[in-house]
C-alpha positions in Angstrom: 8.8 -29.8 45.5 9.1 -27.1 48.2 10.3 -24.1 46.2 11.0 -22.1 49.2 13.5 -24.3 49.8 14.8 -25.0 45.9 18.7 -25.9 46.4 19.5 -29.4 45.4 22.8 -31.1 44.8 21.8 -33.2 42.2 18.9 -32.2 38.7 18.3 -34.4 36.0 16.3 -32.8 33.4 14.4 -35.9 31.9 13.5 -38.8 33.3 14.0 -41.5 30.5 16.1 -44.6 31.0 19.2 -42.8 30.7 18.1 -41.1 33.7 16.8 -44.3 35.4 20.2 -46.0 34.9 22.5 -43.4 36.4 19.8 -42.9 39.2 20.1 -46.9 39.7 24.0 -46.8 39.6 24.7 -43.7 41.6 22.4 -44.9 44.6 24.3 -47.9 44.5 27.2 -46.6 44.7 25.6 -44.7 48.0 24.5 -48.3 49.3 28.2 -50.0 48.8 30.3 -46.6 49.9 28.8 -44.3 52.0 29.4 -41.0 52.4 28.2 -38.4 55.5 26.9 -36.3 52.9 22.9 -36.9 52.5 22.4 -35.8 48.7 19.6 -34.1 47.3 18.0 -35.0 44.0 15.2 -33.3 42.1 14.2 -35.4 38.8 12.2 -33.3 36.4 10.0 -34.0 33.1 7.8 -32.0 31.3 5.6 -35.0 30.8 3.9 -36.8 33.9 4.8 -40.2 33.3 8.9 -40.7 35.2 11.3 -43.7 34.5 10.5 -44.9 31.0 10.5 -41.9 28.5 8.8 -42.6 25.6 9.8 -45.8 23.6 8.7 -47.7 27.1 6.5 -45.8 28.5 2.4 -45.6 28.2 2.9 -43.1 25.2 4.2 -46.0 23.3 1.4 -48.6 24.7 1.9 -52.1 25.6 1.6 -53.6 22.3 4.6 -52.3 20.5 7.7 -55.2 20.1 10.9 -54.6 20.6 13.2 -54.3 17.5 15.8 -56.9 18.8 15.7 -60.2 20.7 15.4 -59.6 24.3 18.7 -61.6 24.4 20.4 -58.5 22.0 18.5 -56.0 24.0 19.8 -56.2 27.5 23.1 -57.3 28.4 24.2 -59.4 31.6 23.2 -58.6 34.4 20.6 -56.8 33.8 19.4 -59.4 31.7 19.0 -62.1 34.2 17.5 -59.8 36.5 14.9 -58.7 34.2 13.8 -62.4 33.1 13.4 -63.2 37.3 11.1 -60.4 37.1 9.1 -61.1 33.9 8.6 -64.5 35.5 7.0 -63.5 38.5 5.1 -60.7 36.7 4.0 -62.5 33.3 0.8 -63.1 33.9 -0.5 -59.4 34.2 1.8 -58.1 31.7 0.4 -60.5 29.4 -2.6 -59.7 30.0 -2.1 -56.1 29.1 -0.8 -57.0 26.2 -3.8 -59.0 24.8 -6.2 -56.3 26.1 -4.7 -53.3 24.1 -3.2 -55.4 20.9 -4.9 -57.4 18.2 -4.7 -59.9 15.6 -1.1 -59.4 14.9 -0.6 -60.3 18.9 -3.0 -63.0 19.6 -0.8 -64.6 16.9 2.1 -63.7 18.8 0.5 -64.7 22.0 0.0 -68.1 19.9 2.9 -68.5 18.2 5.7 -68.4 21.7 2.7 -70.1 23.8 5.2 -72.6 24.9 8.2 -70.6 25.2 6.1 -68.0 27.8 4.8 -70.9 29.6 8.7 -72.4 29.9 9.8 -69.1 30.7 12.1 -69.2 27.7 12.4 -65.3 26.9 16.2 -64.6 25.3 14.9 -65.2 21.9 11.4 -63.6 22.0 11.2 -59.7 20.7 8.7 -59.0 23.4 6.5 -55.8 24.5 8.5 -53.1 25.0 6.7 -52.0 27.4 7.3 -54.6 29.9 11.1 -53.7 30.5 9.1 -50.0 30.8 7.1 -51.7 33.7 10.4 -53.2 35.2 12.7 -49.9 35.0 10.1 -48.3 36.9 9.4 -50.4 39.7 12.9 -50.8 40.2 13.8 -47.4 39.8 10.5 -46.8 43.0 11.7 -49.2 45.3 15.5 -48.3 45.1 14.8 -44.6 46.1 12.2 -45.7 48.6 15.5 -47.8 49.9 17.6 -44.7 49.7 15.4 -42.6 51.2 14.5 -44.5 53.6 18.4 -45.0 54.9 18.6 -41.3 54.7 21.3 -41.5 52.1 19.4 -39.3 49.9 16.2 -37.2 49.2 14.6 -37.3 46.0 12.0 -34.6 44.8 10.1 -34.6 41.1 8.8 -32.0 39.3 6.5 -32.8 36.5 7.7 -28.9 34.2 9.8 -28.1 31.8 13.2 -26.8 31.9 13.5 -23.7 29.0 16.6 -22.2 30.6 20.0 -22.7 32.3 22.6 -20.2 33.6 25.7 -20.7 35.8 26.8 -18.3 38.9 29.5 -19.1 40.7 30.1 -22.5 40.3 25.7 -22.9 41.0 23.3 -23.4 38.1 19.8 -21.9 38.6 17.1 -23.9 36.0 14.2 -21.5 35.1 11.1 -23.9 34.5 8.1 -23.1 31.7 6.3 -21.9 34.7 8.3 -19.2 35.7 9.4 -21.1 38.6 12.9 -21.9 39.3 15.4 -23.9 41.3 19.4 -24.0 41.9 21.5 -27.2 41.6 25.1 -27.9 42.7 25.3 -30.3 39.1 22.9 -30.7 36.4 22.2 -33.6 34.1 20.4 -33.1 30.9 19.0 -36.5 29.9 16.0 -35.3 27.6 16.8 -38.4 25.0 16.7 -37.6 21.1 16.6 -34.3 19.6 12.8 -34.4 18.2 11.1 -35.4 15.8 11.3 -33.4 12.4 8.2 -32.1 11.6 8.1 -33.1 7.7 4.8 -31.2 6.8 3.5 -27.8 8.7 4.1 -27.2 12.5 1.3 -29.2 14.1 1.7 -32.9 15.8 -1.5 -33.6 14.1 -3.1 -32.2 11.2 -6.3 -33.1 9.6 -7.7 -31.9 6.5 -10.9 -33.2 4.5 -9.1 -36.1 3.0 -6.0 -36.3 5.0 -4.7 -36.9 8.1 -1.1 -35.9 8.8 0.5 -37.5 11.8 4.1 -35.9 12.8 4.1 -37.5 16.0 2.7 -40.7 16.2 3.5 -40.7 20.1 2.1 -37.6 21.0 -0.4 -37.4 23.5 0.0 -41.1 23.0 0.3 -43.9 20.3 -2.9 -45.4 22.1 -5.1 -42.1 21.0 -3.6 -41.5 17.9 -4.9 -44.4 16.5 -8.3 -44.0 18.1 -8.1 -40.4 16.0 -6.9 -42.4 13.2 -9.9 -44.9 13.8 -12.7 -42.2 14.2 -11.1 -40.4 11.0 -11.5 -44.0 8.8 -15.4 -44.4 9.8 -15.8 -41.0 8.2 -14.1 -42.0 5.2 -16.1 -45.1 5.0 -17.2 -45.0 1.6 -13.2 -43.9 0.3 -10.4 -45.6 -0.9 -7.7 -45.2 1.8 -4.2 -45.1 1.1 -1.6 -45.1 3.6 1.8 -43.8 3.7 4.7 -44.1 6.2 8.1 -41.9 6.1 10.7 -43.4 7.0 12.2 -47.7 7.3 13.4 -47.1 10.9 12.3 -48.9 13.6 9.5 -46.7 14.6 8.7 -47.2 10.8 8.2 -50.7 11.2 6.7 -50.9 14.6 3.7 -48.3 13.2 3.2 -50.7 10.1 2.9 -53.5 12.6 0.2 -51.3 14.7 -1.9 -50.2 12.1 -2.4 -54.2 10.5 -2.4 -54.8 14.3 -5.6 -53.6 14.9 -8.6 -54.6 12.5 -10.7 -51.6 12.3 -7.9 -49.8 11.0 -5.9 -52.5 8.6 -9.2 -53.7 7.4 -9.8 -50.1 5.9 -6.9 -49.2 4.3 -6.4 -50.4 0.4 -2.6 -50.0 0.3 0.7 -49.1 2.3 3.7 -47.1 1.4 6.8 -46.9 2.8 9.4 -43.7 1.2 12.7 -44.2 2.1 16.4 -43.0 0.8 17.2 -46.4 0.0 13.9 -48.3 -0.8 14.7 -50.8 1.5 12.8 -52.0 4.8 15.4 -53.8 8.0 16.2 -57.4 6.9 15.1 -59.9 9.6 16.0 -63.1 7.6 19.5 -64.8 8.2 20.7 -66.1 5.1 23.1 -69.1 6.6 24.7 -70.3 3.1 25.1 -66.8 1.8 26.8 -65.8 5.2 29.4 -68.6 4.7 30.3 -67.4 1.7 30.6 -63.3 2.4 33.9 -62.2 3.2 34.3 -57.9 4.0 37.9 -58.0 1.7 37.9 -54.3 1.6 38.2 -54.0 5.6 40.3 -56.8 5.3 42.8 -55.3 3.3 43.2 -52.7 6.0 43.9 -55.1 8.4 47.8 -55.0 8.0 47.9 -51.2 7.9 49.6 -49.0 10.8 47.8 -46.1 10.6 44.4 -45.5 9.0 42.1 -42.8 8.7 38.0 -42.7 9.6 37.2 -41.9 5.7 39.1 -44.9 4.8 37.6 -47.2 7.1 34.1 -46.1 6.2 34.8 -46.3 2.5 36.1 -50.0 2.6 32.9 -50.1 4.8 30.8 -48.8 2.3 31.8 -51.0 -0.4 31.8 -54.1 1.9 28.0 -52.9 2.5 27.8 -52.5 -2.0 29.3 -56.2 -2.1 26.5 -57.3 0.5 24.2 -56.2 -2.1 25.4 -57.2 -5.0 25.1 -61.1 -3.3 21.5 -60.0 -2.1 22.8 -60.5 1.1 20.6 -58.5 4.0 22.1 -56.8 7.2 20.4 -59.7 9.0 23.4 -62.4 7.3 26.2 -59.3 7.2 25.7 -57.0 10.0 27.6 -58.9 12.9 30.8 -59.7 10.0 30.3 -55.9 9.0 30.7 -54.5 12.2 33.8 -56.9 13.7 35.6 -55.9 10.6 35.5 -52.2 11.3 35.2 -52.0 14.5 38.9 -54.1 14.9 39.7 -51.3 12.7 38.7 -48.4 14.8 41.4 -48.9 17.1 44.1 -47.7 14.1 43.1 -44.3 14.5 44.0 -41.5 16.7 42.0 -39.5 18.8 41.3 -37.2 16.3 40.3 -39.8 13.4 38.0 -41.7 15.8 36.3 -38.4 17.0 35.7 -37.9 13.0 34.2 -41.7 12.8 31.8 -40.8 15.6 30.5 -38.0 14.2 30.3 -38.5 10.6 30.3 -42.5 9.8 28.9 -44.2 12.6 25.7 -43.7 11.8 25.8 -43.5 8.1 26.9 -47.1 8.3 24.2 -48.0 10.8 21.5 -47.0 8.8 22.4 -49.1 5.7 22.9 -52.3 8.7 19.5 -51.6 10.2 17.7 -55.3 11.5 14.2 -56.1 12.9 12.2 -58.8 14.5 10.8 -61.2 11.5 7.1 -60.1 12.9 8.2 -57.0 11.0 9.1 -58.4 7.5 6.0 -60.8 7.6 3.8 -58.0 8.0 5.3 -56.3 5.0 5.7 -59.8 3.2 1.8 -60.8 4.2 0.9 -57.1 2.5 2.6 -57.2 -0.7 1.3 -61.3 -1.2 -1.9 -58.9 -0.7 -0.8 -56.4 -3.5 -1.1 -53.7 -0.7 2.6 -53.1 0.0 5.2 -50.1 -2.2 8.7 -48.8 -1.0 9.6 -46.0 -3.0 13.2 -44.9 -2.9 13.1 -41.0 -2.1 12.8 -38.4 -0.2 9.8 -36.5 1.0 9.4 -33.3 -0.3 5.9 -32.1 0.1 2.5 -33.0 0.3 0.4 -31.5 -2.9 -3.3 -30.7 -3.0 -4.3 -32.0 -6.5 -7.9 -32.4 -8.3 -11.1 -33.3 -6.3 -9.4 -32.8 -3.4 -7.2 -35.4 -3.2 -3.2 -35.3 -2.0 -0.5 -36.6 -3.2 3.0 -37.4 -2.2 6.1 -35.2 -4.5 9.6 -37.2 -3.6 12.8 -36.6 -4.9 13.2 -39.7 -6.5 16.8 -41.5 -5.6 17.9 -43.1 -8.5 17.1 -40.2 -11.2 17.7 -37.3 -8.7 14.2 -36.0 -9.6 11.0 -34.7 -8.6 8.0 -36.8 -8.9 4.4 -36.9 -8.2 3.0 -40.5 -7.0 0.3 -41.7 -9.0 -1.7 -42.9 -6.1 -3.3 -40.3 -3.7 -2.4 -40.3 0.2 -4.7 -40.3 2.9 -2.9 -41.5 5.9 0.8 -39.9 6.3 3.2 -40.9 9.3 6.1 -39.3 9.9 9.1 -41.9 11.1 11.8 -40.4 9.6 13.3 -39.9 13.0 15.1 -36.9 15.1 16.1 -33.6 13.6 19.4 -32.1 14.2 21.1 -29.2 16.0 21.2 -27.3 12.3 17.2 -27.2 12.3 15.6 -23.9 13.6 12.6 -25.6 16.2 14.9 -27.5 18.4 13.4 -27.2 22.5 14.0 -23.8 23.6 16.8 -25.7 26.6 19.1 -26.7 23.8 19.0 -23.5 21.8 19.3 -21.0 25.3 22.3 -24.0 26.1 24.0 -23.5 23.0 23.3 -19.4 22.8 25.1 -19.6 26.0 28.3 -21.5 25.1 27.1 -23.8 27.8 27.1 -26.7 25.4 28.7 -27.4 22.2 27.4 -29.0 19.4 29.8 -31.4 18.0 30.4 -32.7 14.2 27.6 -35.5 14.3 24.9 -32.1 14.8 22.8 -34.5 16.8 25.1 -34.4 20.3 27.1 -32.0 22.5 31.6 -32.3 22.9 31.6 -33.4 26.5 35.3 -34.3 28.1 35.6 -38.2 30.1 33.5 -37.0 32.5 30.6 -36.5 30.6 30.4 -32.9 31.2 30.0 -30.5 28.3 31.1 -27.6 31.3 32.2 -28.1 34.9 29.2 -30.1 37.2 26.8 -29.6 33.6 26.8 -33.5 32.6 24.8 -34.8 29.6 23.5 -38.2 29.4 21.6 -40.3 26.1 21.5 -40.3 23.2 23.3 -36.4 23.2 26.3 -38.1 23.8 27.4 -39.1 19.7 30.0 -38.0 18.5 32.5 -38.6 21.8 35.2 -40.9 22.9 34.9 -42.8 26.2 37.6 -45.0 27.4 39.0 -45.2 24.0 35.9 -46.1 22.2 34.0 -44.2 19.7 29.9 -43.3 20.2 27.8 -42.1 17.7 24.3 -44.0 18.7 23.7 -43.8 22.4 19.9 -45.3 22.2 21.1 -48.7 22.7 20.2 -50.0 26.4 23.8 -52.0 26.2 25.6 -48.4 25.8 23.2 -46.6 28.0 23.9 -48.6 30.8 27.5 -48.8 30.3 27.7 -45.3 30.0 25.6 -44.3 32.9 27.8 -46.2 35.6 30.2 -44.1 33.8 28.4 -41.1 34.6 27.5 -42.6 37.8 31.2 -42.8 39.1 32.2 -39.8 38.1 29.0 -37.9 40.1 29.5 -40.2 42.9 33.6 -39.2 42.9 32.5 -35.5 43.0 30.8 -35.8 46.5 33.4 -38.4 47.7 36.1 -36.0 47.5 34.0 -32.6 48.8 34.0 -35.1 52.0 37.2 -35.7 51.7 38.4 -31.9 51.1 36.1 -31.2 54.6 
């Protein structure tokens, strides 16, 4: 970008799908309605890579599944378009795919042979990166379009935003390298809060005898493990223990990767997962059990007037408890679950469902968390295999112990204690997820944001009070996952990483930007 002339209408800081969505739905808009107005657009990202963010981007590689059925992944119809373009593309993606995975994919590749020669993808949890690949070209060719119809100009800057103020109704972004620009309205689409950093302040730290991975994306997932690969052949002649923080999805995916790839699975004698619960994403669907579950605690509700967001959750909560008790997974419950309560979310008042955003929503998701069954067999191959522990805890350090070995201390959850695992740790990935706004190294935007009173942290700690608009102040939208904890056209969001919700949301966003210029036109 020219920053002699640095004026745009329209900033999005990040460039993720979020971004990529409202970009899609706002030129689109431009296409169907013009206005005189040519727009201005400046798209910036501190990383070098635009469209995909990280989950489908080259930080995550091309071998990563997704965690859901393509089918439960997209909804129509964005889904049709996508499988038109996956069949005129497969060929190379697939051949990505097999250059950069391993054993665990060539038995993919083997296992839905037919179905990818029939083109039969709705039921396949595919590549992740291949919707990455799609976003991206689509994204290209529909500003190239734009652009070349002169409805708008698009700029990128590959910097980091660190500060925001407003004058006058103008907000002027100061960027890491003491650059700036002004913008008529800002959106902040920088995804997730980040990752917690469990053990010292580095992405990476290696020790003698341990390697300590905090972010398994950063540079790249692709050189991490090459780290992780160089740091095994030194250890030849050690037993290697692995352990993985955390039974989320990005939990799961990086058991998958590491008995992905042989040179890594092939040296490591045993894997541990440490969770609150002890329990990994159920991918089996229990049909006989299912008959038989009922939810009778959100059932009892159903006659009820008026109800409040603790009640609903509790009912949920035991529903969940009853679940267990029948050792039925999220797998056989989680679609009965979540109609049962979420029939129920339309008893409360504004204030109530504002409360089940921000404190229950995601408390209940976590105990209804599903996965691809490439994921369980992994874990069921590895215990048959005596390799495989889930420990019910929570990390609390990393000790140093005799002969220069580490070990793991948890506070166990059953006994409320803390305890030292017998086996030493080598290997420790941290998956536990994103921090919150409470934690003292969020990115120096979101702190100057909040010091500012430009954004408000709601109840949930992991997103910003924003009004139907999605603007937490006037032209200063958000967009992503910072949305939890809001209300949009009567319905309550507490997990916006979801491609359904993101897209939904960003025509929202999309209509109300493309409003804004419609009536300055107007107003002329």
């Amino acid at each position: 970008m020219d920053f002699k002339i640095n004026h745009t209408d329209i900033t999005f800081i990040g460039s993720g799908i979020s971004s990529s969505f409202s970009i899609l739905n706002f030129l689109d808009l431009l296409e169907k309605k013009p206005i005189k107005k040519k727009i201005s657009l400046t798209i910036i990202d501190k990383y070098p890579e635009f469209y995909t963010g990280i989950p489908y981007g080259i930080r995550s590689g091309y071998s990563v599944l997704l965690i859901t059925s393509l089918k439960n992944f997209l909804p129509e119809p964005e889904l049709s378009k996508f499988i038109k373009w996956l069949n005129s593309n497969k060929e190379q993606l697939l051949e990505e795919f097999r250059k950069e995975g391993g054993q665990l994919s060539s038995e993919w590749l083997a296992t839905h042979k037919d179905r990818l020669k029939n083109n039969e993808w709705d039921d396949l949890f595919i590549p992740r990166r291949f919707f990455g690949c799609y976003i991206e070209e689509k994204v290209k060719s529909t500003i190239e379009k734009s652009e070349k119809e002169n409805r708008v100009s698009v700029n990128f800057i590959n910097s980091e935003v660190i500060d925001l103020e407003q004058n006058d109704g103008i907000y002027k972004l100061s960027l890491c390298d003491d650059k700036f620009l002004t913008s008529e309205k800002v959106i902040v689409s920088v995804g997730s809060l980040p990752t917690f950093k469990l053990w010292e302040d580095e992405d990476l730290i290696e020790k003698d005898n341990l390697m300590f991975i905090n972010n398994p994306y950063k540079p790249s997932l692709k050189k991490v493990l090459k780290d992780l690969e160089i740091f095994l052949e030194q250890k030849k002649d050690h037993t290697i223990n692995a352990l993985i923080v955390g039974a989320n999805a990005s939990g799961l995916e990086m058991l998958y990767k590491l008995n992905d790839l042989d040179a890594i699975s092939s040296k490591i004698n045993k894997f541990t997962m440490l969770s609150t619960q002890g329990l990994s994403p159920d991918s089996i669907i229990d049909e006989e059990g299912k008959k038989k579950y009922q939810p009778k605690n959100l059932l009892a509700l159903a006659e009820a007037d008026h109800l409040t967001a603790k009640q609903i959750a509790d009912a949920t909560y035991k529903d969940l408890d009853l679940a267990d008790e029948m050792k039925l997974g999220a797998a056989s419950t989680v679609d009965i679950i979540s109609k049962a309560f979420g029939s129920l979310l339309k008893k409360l008042d504004q204030k109530e469902l504002k409360e089940f955003a921000c404190l229950y929503g995601n408390d209940i998701g976590r105990r209804q968390r599903c996965a691809g069954y490439h994921y369980s067999k992994t874990i069921e191959s590895l215990k048959e295999e005596n390799r495989f522990e889930h420990i019910a805890g929570r990390f609390v350090d990393i000790n140093l112990g005799a002969n220069d070995e580490y070990f793991l201390k948890y506070l166990d959850t059953k006994s409320k204690e803390n305890v030292i695992s017998e086996d030493s740790v080598h290997l420790v990935f941290n998956c536990i997820g994103s921090t919150n706004f409470k934690a003292t190294d969020i990115p120096k935007l979101l702190t100057n944001l909040i010091e500012k009173n430009l954004c408000v942290p709601n109840v949930s700690n992991i997103g910003f009070d924003v009004n139907e608009s999605l603007e937490a102040k006037n032209n200063l939208h958000i967009m992503g996952p910072l949305l939890a904890g809001n209300i949009f056209e009567g319905n309550a969001v507490w997990h916006v990483e979801h491609c359904g919700r993101i897209i939904w949301l960003s025509n929202v966003l999309a209509s109300k930007v493309y409003e804004y210029f419609k009536l300055l036109e107007t107003e002329k």
